[in-house]
KETI-148295 format. One record per residue: residue number from 1; x, y, z of N, C-alpha, C in turn. Coordinates in Angstrom, 3 decimals, padded with zeros to 6 digits, m for minus. Each point is the difference from the previous one (the first is absolute). Example, Ala and Ser with C-alpha at 12.3 -4.5 7.8 and 13.67 -1.06 7.14 Angstrom:
// residues 2
[site 1, [013.190, m005.690, 007.800], [m000.890, 001.190, 000.000], [000.900, 001.200, 000.000]]
[site 2, [m000.350, 001.050, m000.720], [000.820, 001.190, 000.060], [m000.770, 001.090, 000.730]]
***
This chain:
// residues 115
[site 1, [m026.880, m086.034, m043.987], [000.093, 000.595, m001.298], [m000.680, m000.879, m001.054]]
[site 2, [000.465, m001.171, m000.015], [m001.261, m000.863, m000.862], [m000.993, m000.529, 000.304]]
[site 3, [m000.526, m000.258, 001.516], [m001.066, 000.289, m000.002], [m001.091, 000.595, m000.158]]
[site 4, [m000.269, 001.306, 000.186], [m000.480, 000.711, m000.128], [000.210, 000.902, m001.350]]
[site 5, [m000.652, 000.718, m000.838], [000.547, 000.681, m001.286], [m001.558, 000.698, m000.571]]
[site 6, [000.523, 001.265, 000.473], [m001.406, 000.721, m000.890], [m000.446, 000.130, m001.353]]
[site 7, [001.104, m000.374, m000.768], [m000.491, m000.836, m001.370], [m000.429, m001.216, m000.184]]
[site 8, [000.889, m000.808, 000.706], [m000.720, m001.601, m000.179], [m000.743, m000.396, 000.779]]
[site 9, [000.147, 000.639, 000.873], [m001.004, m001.070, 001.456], [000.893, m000.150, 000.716]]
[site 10, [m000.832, m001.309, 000.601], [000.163, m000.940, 001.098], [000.735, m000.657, m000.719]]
[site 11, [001.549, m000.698, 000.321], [000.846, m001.099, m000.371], [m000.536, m001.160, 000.933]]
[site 12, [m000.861, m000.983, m001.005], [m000.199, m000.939, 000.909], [000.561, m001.661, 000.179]]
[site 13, [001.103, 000.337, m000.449], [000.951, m001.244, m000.227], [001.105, m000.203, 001.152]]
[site 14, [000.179, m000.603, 001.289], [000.879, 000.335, 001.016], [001.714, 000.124, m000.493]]
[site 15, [000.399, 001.084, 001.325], [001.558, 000.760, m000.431], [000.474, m000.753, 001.013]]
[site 16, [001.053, m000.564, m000.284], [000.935, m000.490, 000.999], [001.162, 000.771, 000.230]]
[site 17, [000.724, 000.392, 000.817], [001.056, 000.978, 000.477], [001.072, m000.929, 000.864]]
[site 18, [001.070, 000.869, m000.483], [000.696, m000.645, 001.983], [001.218, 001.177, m000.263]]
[site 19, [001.049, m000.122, 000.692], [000.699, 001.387, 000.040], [000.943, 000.405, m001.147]]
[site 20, [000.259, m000.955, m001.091], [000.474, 000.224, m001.338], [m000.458, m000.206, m001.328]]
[site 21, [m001.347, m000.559, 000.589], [m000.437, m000.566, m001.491], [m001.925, 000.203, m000.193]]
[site 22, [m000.423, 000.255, m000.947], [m001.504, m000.103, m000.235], [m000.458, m000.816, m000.483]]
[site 23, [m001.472, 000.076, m000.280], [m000.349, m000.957, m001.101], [m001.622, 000.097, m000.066]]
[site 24, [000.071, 000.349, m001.159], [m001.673, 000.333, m000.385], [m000.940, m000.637, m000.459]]
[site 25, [000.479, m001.576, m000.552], [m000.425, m000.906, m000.405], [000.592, m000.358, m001.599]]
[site 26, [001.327, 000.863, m000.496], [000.648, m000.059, m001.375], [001.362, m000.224, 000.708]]
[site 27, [000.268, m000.974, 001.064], [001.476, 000.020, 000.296], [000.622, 000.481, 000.905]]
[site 28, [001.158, m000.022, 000.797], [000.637, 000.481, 001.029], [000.643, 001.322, m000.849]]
[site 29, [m000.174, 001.114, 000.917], [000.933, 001.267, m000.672], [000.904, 000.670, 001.295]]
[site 30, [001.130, m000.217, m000.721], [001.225, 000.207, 001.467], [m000.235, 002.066, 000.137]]
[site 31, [000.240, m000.060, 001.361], [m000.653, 001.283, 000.674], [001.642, 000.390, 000.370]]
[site 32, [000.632, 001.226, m000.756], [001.257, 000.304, 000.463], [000.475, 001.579, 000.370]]
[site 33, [000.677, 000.511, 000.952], [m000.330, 001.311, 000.311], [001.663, 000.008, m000.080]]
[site 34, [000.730, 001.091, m000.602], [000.997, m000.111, m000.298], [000.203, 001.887, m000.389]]
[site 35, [000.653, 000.891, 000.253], [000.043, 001.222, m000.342], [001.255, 000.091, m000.914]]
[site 36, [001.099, m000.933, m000.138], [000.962, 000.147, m000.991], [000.001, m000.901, m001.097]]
[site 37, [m000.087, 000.495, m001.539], [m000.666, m000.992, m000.694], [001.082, m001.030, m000.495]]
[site 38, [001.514, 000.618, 000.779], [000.945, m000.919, m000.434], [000.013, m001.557, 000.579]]
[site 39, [m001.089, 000.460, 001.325], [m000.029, m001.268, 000.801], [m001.415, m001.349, m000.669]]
[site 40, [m000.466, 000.631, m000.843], [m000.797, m000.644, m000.521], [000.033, m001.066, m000.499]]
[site 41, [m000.995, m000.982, 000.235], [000.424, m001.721, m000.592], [m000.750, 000.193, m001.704]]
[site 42, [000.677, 000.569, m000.668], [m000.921, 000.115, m001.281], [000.477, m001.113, m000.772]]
[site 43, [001.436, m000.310, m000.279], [000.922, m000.954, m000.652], [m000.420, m001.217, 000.944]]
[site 44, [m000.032, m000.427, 001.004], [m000.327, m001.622, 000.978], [m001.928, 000.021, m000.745]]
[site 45, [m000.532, 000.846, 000.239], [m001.363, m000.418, m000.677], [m000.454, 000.344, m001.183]]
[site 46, [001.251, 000.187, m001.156], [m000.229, 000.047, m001.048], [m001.136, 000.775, m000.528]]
[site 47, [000.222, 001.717, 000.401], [m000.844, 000.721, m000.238], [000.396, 000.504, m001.287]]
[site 48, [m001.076, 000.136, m000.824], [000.807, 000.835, m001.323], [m000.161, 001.411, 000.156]]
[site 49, [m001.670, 000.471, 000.406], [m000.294, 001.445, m000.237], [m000.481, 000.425, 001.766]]
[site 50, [000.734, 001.385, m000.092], [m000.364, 000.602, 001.442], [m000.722, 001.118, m000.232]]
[site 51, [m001.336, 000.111, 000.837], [m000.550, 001.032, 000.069], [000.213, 000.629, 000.692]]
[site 52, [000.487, 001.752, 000.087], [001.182, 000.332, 001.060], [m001.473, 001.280, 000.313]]
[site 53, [m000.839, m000.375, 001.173], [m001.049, 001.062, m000.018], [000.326, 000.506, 001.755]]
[site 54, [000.947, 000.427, 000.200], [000.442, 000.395, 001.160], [m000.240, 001.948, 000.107]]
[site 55, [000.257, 000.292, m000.923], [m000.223, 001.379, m000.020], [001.334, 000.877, 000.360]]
[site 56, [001.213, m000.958, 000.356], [001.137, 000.010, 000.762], [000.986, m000.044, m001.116]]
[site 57, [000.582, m001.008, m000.562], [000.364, m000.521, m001.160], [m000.286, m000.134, m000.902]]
[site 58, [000.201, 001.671, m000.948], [m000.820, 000.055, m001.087], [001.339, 000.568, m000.815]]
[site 59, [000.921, m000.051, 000.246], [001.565, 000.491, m000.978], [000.355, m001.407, m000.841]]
[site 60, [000.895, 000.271, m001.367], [000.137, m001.126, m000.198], [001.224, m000.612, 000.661]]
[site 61, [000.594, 000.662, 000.591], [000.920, m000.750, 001.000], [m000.660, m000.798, 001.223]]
[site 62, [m000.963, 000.445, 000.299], [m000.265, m000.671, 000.996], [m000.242, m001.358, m000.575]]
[site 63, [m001.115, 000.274, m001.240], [m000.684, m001.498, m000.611], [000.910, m000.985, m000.287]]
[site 64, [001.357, 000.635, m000.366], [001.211, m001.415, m000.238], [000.293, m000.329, 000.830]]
[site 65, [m000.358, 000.210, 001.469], [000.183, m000.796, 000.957], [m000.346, m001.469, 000.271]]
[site 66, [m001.622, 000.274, m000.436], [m000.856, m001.099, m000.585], [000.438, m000.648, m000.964]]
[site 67, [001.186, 000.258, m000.908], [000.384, m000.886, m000.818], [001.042, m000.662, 000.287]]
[site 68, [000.363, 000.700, 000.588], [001.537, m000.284, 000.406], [m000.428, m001.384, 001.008]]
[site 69, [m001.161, m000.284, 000.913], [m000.365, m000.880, 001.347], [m000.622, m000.579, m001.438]]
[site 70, [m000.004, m000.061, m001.343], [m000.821, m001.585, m000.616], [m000.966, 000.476, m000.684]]
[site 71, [m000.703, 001.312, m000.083], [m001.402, m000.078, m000.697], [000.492, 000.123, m001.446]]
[site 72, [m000.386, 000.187, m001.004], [000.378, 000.141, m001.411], [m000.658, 000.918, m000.487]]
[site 73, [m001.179, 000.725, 000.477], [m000.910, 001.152, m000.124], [m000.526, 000.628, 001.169]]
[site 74, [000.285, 001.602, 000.205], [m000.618, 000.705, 000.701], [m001.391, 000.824, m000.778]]
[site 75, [m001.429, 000.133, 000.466], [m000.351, 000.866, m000.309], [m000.241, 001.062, 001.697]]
[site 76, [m000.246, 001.295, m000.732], [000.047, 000.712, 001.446], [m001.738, 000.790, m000.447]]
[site 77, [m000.524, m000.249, 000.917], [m001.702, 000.837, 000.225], [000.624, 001.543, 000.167]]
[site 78, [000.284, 000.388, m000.541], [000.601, 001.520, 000.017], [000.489, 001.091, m000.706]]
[site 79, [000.379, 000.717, 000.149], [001.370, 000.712, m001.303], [001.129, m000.148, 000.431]]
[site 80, [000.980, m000.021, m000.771], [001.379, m000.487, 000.138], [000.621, 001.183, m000.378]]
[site 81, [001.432, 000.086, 000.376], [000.820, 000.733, m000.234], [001.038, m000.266, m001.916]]
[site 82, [m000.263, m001.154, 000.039], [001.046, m000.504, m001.196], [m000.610, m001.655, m000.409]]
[site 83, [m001.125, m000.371, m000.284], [m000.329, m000.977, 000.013], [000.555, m000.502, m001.571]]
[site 84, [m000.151, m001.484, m000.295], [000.273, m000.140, m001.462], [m001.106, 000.084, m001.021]]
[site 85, [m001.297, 000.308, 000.423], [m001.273, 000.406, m000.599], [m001.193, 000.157, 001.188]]
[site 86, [m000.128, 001.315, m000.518], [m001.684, 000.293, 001.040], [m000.996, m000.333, m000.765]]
[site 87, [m001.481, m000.962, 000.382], [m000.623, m000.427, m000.804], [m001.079, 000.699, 001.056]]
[site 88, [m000.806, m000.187, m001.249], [m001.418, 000.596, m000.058], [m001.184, m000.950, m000.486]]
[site 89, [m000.575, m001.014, 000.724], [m000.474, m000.898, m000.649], [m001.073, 000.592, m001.003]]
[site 90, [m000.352, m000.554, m000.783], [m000.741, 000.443, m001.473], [000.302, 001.103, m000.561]]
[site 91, [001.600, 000.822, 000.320], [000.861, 000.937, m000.534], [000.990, m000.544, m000.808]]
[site 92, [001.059, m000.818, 000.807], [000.990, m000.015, m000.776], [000.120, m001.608, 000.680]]
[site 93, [m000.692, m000.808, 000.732], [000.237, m001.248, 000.373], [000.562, m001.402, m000.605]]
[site 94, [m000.518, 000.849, m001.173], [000.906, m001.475, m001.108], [001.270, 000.406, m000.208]]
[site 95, [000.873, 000.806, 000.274], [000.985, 000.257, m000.364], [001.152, m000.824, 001.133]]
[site 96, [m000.596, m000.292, 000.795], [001.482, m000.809, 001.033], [000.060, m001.375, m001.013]]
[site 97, [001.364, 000.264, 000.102], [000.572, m001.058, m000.367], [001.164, m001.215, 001.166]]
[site 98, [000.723, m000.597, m000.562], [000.633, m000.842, 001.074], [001.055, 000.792, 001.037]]
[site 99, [000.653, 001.380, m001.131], [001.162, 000.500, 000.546], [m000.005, 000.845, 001.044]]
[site 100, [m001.854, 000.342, m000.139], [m000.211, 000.929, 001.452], [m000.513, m000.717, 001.210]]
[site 101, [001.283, 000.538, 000.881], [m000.042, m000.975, 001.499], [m000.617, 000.645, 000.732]]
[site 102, [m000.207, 001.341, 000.475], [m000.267, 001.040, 000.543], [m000.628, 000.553, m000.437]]
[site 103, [m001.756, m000.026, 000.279], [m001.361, 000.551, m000.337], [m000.694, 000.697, 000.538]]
[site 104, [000.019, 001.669, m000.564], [m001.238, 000.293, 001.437], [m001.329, m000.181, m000.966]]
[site 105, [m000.883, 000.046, 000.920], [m001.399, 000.215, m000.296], [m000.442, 001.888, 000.524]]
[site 106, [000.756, 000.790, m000.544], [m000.012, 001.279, 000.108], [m000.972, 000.288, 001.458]]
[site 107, [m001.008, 000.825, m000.225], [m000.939, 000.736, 001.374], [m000.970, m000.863, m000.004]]
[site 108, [m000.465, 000.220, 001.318], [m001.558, m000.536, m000.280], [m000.563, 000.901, m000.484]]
[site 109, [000.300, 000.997, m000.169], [m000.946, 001.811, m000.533], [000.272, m000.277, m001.762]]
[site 110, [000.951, m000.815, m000.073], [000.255, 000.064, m001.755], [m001.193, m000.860, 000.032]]
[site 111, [000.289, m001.632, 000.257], [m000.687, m001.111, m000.022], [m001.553, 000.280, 000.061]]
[site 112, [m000.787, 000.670, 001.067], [m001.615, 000.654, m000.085], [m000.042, 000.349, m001.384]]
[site 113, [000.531, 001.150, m000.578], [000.375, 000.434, m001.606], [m000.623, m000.715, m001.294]]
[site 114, [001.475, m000.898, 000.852], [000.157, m000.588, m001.608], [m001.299, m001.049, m000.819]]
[site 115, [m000.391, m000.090, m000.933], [m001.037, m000.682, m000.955], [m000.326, m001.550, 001.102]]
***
């Protein structure tokens, strides 16, 4: 996947792998496969924001799951059922503030759209 990229090219900087972890040449990035997000190490690695692009978990109940395991922000690549603001970047994007935990980024059909 980063090797190869029909926008960028050829990645020609070597990837190191092994069965939990990557590394592209910006650092080790832990590789974790986990289907319940309660089981998630978000709080042990001090995650603040989760990008929840599963296509699966797009309710806002689900996303407080993710908060509940440590993250402090969900956004979801999707539409939501009850989110605390749907943003629209260069719509309404300045409007999140601290109190919204639970973000969708509405459609990708809005997102093509929007300005």
């Amino acid at each position: 996947m980063f090797k190869y990229d029909s926008v960028h090219g050829i990645y020609n900087k070597k990837i190191k792998k092994d069965k939990n972890s990557f590394d592209i040449g910006l650092g080790r990035t832990q590789i974790i496969s986990e289907t319940n997000p309660l089981k998630l190490p978000w709080k042990k690695n001090k995650i603040d924001i989760v990008i929840e692009c599963t296509g699966i978990l797009t309710s806002k109940q689900d996303s407080l799951k993710h908060i509940k395991a440590g993250s402090k922000k969900v956004i979801i690549s999707a539409p939501s059922d009850n989110p605390d603001i749907t943003v629209v970047y260069g719509v309404n994007h300045k409007e999140i503030n601290d109190r919204h935990k639970i973000i969708s980024n509405a459609s990708c059909t809005t997102n093509c759209l929007a300005p």
